[in-house]
C-alpha positions as CSV (number, residue, x, y, z in Angstrom):
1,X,34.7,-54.2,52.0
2,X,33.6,-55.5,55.7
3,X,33.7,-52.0,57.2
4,X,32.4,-48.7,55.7
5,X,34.9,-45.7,55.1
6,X,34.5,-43.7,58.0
7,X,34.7,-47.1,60.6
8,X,38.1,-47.4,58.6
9,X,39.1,-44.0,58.8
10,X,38.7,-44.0,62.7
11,X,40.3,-47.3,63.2
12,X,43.3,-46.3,60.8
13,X,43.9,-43.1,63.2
14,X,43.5,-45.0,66.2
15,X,46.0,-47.2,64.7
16,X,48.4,-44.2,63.8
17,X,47.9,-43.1,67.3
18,X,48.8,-46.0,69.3
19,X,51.7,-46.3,66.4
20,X,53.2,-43.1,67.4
21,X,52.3,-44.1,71.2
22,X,54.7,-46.7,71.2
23,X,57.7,-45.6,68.8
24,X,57.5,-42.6,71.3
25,X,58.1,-45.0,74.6
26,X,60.5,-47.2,72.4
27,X,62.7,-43.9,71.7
28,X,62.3,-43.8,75.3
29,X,63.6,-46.9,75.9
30,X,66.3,-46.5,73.7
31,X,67.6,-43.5,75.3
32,X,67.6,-45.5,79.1
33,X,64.3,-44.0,80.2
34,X,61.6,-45.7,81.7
35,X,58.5,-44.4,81.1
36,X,56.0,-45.1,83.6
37,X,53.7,-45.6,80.9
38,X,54.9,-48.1,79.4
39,X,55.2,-50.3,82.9
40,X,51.7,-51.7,82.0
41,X,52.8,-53.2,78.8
42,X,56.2,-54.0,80.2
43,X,55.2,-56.1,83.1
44,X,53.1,-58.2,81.0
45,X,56.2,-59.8,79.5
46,X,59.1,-59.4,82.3
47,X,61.6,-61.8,80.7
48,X,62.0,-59.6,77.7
49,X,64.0,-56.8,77.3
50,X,61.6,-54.2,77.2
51,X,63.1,-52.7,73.7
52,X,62.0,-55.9,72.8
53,X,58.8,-55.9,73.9
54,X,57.8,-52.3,72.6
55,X,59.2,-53.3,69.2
56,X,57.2,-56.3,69.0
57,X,53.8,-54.2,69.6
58,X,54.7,-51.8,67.2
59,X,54.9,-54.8,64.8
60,X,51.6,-55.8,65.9
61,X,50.2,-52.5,65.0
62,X,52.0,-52.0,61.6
63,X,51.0,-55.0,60.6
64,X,47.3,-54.3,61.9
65,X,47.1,-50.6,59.8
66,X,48.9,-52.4,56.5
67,X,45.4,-55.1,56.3
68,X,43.4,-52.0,56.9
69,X,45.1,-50.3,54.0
70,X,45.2,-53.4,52.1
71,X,41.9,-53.9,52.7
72,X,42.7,-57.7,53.6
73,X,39.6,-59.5,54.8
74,X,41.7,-60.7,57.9
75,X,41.5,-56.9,59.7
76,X,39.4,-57.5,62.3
77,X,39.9,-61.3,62.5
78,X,41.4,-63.5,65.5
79,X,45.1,-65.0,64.0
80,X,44.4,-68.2,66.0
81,X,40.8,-69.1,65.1
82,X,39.9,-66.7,62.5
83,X,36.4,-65.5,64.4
84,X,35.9,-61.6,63.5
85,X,36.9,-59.9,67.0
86,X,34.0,-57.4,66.7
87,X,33.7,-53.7,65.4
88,X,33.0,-52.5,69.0
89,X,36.3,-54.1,70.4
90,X,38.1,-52.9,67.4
91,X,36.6,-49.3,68.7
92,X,38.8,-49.8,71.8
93,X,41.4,-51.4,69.8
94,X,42.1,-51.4,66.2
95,X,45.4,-53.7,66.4
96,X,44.0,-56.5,68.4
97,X,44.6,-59.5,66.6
98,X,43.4,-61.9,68.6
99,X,39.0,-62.5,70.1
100,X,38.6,-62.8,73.5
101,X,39.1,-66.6,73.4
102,X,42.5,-66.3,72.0
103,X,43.7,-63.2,73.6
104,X,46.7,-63.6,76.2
105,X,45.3,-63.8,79.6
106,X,46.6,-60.8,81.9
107,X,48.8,-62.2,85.3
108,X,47.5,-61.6,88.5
């Protein structure tokens, strides 16, 4: 086990948080709002339909909490590289799936 029960128990409800987070702007969505909220996260992919784009981070946070269930060694891992992304950055963000390196660079 790479992190002890309590580090998994506060990543797992940050997980469930930021799950709920984004079902809650998707529903949003859905229903033809536009949550300013969700502009952030919206404007970092502007040629998808933003439905689209909160579904796919959902995804990314399912299947984030389902190798923290499972216990798979690859929580906490980069996809691309495999380098362990850090407990403190998985602190701030439990889902990332990606290290610094590998991470998609924000547009000025």
């Amino acid at each position: 086990m790479r992190f002890d029960e309590s580090t998994r128990t506060r990543f797992r409800a940050h997980i469930m948080t930021r799950g709920l987070e984004l079902a809650t702007l998707l529903a949003q969505v859905l229903a033809g709002k536009r949550p300013p909220s969700a502009e952030a996260l919206l404007a970092a992919k502007p040629w998808k339909r933003p439905e689209d784009v909160l579904r796919m981070a959902l995804d990314q946070v399912e299947r984030r909490r389902e190798l923290l269930d499972a216990d798979d060694d690859r929580f906490g891992r980069c996809d691309v590289c495999g380098v362990d992304v850090g407990e403190l950055a998985l602190g701030e963000m439990p889902w990332a799936d990606r290290c610094a390196e590998h991470a998609p660079k924000a547009v000025p």
